[in-house]
mmCIF file of the C-alpha atoms, coordinates in Angstrom:
data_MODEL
# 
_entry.id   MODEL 
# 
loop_
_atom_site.group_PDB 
_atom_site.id 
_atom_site.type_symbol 
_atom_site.label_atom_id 
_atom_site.label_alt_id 
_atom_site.label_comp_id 
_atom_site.label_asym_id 
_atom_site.label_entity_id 
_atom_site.label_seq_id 
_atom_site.pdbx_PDB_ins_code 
_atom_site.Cartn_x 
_atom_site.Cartn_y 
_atom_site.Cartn_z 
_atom_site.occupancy 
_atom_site.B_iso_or_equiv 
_atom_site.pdbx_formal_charge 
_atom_site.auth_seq_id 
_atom_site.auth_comp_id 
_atom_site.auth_asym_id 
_atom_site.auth_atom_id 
_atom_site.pdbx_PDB_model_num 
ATOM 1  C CA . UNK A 1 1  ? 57.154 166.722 147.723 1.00 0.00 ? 1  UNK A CA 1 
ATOM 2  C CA . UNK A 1 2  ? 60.948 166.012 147.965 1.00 0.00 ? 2  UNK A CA 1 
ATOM 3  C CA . UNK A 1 3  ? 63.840 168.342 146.711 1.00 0.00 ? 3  UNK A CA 1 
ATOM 4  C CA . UNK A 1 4  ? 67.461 166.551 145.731 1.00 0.00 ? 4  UNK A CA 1 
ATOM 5  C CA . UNK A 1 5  ? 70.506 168.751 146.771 1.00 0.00 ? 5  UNK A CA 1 
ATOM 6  C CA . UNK A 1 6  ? 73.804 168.026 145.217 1.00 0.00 ? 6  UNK A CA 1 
ATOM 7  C CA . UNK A 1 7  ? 77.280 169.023 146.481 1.00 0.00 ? 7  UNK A CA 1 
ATOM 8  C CA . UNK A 1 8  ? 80.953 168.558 145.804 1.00 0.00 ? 8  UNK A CA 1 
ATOM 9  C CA . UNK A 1 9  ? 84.045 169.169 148.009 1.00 0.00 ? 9  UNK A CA 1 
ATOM 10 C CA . UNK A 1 10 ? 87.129 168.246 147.095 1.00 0.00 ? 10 UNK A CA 1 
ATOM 11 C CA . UNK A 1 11 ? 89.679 167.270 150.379 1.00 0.00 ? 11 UNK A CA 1 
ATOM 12 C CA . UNK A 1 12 ? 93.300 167.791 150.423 1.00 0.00 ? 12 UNK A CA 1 
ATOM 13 C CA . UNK A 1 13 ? 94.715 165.433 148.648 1.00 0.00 ? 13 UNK A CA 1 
ATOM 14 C CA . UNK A 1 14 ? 96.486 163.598 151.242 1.00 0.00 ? 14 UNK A CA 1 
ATOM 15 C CA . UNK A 1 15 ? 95.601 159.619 151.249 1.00 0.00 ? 15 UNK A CA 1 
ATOM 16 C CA . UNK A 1 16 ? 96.308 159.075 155.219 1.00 0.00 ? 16 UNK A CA 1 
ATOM 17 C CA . UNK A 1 17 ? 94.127 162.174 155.583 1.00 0.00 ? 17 UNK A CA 1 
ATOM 18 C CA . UNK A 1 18 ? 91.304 160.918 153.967 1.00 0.00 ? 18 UNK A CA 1 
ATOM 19 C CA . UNK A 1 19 ? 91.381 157.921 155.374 1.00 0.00 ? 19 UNK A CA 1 
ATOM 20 C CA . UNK A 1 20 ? 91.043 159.334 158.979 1.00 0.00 ? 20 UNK A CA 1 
ATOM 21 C CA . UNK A 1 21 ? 88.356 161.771 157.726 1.00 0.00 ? 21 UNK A CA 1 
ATOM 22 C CA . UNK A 1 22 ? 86.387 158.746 155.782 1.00 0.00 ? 22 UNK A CA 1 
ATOM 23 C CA . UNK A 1 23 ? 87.033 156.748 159.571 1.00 0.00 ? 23 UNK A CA 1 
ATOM 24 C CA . UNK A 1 24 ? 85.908 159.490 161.663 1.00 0.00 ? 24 UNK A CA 1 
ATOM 25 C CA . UNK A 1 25 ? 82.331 159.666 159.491 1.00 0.00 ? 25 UNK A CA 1 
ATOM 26 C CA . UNK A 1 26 ? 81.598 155.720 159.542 1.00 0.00 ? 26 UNK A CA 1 
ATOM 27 C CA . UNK A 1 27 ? 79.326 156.471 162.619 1.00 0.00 ? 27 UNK A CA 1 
ATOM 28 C CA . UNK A 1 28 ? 77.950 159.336 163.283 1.00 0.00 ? 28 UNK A CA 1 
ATOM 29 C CA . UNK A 1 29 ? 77.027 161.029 167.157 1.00 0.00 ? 29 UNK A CA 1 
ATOM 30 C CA . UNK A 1 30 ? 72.929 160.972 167.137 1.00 0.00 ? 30 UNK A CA 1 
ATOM 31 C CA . UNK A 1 31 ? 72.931 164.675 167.819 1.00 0.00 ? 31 UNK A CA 1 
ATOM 32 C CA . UNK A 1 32 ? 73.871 164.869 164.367 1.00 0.00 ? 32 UNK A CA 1 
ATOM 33 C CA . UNK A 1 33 ? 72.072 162.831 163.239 1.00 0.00 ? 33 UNK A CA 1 
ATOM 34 C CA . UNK A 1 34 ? 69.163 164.768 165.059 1.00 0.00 ? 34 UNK A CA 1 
ATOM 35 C CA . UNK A 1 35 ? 69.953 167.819 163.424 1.00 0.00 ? 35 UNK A CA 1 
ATOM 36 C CA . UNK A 1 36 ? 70.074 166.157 160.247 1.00 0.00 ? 36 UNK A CA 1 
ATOM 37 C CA . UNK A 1 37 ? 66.422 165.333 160.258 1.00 0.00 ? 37 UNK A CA 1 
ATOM 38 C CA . UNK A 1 38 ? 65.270 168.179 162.464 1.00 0.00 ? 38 UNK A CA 1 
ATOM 39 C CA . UNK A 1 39 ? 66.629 170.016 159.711 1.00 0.00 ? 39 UNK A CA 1 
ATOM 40 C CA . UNK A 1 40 ? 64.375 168.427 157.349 1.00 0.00 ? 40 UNK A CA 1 
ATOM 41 C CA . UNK A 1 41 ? 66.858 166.247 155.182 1.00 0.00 ? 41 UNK A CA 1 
ATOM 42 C CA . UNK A 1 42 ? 65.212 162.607 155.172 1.00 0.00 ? 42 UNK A CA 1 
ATOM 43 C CA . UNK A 1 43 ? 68.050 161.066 153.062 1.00 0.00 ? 43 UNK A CA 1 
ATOM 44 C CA . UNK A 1 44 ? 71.569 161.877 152.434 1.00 0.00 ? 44 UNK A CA 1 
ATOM 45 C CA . UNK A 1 45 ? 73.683 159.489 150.574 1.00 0.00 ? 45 UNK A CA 1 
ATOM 46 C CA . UNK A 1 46 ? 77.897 160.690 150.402 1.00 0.00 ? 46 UNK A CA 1 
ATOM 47 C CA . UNK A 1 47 ? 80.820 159.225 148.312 1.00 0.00 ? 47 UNK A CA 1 
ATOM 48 C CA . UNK A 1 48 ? 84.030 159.722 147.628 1.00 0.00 ? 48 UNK A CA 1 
ATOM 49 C CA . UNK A 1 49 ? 86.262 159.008 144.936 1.00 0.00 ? 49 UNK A CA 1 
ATOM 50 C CA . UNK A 1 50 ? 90.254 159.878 145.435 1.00 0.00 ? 50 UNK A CA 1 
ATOM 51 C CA . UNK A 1 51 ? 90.155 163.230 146.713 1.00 0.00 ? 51 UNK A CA 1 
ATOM 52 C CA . UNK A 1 52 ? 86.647 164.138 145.752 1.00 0.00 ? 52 UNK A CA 1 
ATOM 53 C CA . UNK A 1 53 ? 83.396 163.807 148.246 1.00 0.00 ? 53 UNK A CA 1 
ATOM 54 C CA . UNK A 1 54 ? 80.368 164.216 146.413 1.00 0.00 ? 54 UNK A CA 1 
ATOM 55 C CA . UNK A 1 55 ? 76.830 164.261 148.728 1.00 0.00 ? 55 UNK A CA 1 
ATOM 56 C CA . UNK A 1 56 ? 72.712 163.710 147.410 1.00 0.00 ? 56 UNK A CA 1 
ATOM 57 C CA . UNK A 1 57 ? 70.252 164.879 149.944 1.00 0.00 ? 57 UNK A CA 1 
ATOM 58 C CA . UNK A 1 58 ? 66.616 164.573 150.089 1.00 0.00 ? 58 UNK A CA 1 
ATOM 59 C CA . UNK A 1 59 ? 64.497 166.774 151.986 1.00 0.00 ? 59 UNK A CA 1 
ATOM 60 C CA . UNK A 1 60 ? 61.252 167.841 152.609 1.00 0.00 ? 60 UNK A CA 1 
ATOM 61 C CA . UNK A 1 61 ? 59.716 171.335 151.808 1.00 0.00 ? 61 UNK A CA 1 
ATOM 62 C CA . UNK A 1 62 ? 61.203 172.939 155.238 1.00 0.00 ? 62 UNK A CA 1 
ATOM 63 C CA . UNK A 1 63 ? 64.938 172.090 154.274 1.00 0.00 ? 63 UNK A CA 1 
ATOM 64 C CA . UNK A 1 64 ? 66.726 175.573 154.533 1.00 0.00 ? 64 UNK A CA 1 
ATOM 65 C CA . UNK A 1 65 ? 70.316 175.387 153.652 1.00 0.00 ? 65 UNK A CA 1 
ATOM 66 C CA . UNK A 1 66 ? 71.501 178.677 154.528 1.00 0.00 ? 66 UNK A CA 1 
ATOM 67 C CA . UNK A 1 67 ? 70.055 178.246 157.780 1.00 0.00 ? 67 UNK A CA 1 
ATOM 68 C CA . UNK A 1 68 ? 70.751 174.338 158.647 1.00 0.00 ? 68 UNK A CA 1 
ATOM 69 C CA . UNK A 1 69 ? 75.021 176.139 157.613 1.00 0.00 ? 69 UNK A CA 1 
ATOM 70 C CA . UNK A 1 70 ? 74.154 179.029 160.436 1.00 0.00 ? 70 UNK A CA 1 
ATOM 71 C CA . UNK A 1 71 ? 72.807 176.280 162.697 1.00 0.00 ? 71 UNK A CA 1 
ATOM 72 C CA . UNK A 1 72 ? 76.013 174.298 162.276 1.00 0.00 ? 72 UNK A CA 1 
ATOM 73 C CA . UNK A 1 73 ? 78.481 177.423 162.503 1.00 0.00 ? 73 UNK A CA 1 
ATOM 74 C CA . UNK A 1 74 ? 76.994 178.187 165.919 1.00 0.00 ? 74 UNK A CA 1 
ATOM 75 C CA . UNK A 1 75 ? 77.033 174.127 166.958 1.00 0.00 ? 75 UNK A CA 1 
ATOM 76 C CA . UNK A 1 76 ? 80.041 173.615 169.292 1.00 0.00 ? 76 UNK A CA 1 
# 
């Protein structure tokens, strides 16, 4: 069984900004990408629209969002 998370974030509204933000996430390091699936997400799908991101994830019953947020406070 698969759950779907949903977020919003809305960036500072600053076109240059966003550009170098949406640039900087084209490709991402495969550590991430690692702890994306080790932290059980299997899909994650992100767009953005003016100022607004909005993400879907997909992940599997051991998906734990408050601690995949600890785990990526405590990531250097």
């Amino acid at each position: 069984m698969t759950d779907r998370t949903c977020l919003a974030l809305d960036l500072k509204d600053d076109t240059a900004l966003i550009a170098e933000y949406c640039r900087l996430h084209e490709r991402i390091w495969p550590e991430i990408a690692a702890s994306i699936r080790d932290a059980g997400i299997i899909g994650m799908e992100i767009w953005h629209t003016g100022n607004r991101l909005f993400m879907v994830m997909e992940t599997d019953a051991s998906f734990d969002g408050a601690a995949k947020a600890v785990a990526d406070a405590a990531n250097p």
